[in-house]
N, C-alpha and C positions, 0 to 999 in steps of 0.2 A: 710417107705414111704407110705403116702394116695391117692390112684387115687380115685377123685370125679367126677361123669358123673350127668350133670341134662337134665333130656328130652330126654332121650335115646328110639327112636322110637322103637328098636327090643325087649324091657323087659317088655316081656309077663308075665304072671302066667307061665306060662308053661318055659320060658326060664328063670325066675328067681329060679325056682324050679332047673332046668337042671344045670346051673351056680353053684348053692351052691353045689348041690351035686359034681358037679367035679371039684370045687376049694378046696373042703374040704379035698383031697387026694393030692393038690400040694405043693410041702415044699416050705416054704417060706410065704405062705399067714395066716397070724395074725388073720384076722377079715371081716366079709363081713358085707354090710348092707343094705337093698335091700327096696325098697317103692315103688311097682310098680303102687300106685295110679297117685303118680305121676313123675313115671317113671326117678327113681333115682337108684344111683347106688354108695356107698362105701367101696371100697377094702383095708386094708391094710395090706401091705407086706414089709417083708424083700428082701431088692435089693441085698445085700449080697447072699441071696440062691437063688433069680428070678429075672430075669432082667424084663420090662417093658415089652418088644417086647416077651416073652414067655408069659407074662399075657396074654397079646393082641391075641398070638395066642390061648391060653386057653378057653379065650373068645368064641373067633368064633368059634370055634371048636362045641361050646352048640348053637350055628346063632345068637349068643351076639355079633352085629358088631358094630363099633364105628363110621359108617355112619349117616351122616344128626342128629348129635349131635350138641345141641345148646349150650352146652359150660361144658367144663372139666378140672377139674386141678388136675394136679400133683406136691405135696405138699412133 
């Protein structure tokens, strides 16, 4: 499964740094891919070993929050 975030206000340098680093220890996540020029965001994961709502708290865990996001899909 791919979650795509475009225009994610909180993906700093600093929290896309923070992000990779503690996705890359979660089982289940494939693939990150991160643009913070312009503030993008593509994860893919197996739903099998993670469910959505554990990404999501993965997330914010780094202040990666999916507030005042202008559009994401889950593919």
């Amino acid at each position: 499964m791919e979650f795509r975030v475009l225009n994610l206000p909180t993906l700093t340098e600093t929290t896309a740094q923070n992000l990779e680093t503690q996705l890359a220890h979660v089982p289940g996540v494939e693939r990150i891919s991160i643009t913070v020029s312009r503030h993008e965001l593509s994860i893919t994961f197996d739903e099998t070993q993670l469910t959505f709502s554990e990404l999501v708290k993965e997330m914010q865990a780094v202040g990666c929050t999916l507030q005042k996001i202008a559009a994401a899909v889950l593919l």
